[in-house]
N, C-alpha and C positions, 0 to 999 in steps of 0.2 A: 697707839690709836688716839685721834685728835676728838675725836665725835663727846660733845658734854651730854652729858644724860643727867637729868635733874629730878628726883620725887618731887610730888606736890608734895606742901605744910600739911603736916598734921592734922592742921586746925581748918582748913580750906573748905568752903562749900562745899556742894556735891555737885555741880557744874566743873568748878573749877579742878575738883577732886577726878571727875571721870577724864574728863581733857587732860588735866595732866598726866595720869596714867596711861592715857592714848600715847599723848606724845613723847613719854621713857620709853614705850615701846616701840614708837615709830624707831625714834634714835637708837635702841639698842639693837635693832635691825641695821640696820646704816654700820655702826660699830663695828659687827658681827661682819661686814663686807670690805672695812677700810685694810690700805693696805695689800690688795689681793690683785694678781694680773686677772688680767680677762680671763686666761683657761684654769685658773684656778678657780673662779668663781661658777665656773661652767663642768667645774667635776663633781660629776653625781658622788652621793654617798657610798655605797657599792652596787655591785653589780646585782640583781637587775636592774634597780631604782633609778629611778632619772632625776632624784630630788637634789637640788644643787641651790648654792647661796642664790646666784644671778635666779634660779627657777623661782626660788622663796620668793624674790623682789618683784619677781614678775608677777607671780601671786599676788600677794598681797596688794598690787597697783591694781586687779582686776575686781578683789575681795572692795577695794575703798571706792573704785566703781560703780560697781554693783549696789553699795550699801548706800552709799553717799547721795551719788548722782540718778539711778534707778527706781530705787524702794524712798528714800529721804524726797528724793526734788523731783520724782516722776517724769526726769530727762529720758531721752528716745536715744542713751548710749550704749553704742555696741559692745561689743567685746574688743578685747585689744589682743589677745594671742591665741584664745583658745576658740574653737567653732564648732557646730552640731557634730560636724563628722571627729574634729579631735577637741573634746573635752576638756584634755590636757594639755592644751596645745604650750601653757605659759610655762612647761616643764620638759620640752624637748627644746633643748638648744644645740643652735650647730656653729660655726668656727664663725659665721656672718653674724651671731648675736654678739651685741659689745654691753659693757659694763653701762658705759656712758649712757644707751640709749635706755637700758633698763630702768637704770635711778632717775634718768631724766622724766621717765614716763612717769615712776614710781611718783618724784616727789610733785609732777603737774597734778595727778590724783590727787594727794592730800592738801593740795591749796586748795583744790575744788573743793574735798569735802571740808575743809574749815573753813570759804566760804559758805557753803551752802550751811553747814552745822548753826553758823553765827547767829543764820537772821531764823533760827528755830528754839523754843521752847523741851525743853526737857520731855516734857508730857503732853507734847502736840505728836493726833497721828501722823503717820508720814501722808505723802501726797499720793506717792505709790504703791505697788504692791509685791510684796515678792515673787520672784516669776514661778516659782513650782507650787508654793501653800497656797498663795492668793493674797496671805493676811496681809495688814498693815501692823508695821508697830511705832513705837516712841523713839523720838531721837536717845532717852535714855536705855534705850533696849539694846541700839545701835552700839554707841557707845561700850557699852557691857561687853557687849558682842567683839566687837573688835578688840577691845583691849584680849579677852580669850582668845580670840583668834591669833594676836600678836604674841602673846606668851607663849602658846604653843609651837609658835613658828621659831619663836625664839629660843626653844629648849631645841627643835632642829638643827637651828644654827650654831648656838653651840656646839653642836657636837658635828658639825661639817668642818667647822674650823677648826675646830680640835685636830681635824684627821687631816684636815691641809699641811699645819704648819704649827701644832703643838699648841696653840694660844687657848687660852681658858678664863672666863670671868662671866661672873653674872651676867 
């Protein structure tokens, strides 16, 4: 596996502390996918689950969506797989979803949100609001948030790759 994964210092701000915890996460998602044909990426965990590395990617590009460009920048962005009638939609794949188009989307999401992240203060509200609470929160909220979200996703991934193809690491 080619993908660097880097902790922050130590000693690092808490800007630069939260960011960089995002982006080991991002990367160890990226990782956790290198290497893998298309229908490997596209096999669920077992049966009945539909949770698969490509489903995880596709997640997480809706989660940085959602977070970034919706609640953060109060952008009017859709959804990109899932809809009213299938919720889940970023976790049913069929033989026409490819790896490529997945990461592609994946990584256009986190330039958005590290642009949009840039020009915000830690502790400014956001612009929007989230669509079920209503509330607003802090780009530090955000940040929090998503590193969670990434961890978690990322103990998934481990263990989908585990059951692809034996591979094992933090």
């Amino acid at each position: 596996m080619t993908t660097e994964r880097r902790e922050p210092a130590a000693d690092a701000d808490e800007r630069t502390m939260l960011e960089g915890w995002l982006e080991y996460h991002r990367q160890t998602l990226a990782w956790k996918c290198e290497g893998l044909t298309d229908a490997q990426l596209r096999t669920p965990a077992v049966a009945p689950s539909t949770l698969s590395l490509m489903g995880l990617v596709r997640h997480m590009a809706e989660v940085e969506r959602s977070w970034y460009r919706r609640v953060l920048a109060d952008e009017d962005a859709g959804p990109i797989y899932y809809s009213d009638a299938d919720p889940d939609g970023e976790f049913r794949l069929t033989e026409a979803d490819t790896w490529q188009e997945a990461r592609a989307t994946w990584q256009a999401e986190i330039e958005v949100a590290r642009r949009n992240a840039a020009g915000t203060r830690l502790d400014e509200p956001t612009r929007g609001r989230h669509r079920r609470t209503g509330e607003r929160y802090t780009l530090r909220w955000i940040h929090t948030h998503m590193i969670e979200e990434y961890a978690r996703h990322n103990g998934h991934a481990d263990l989908l790759r585990e059951r692809l193809d034996g591979a094992t690491g933090d």
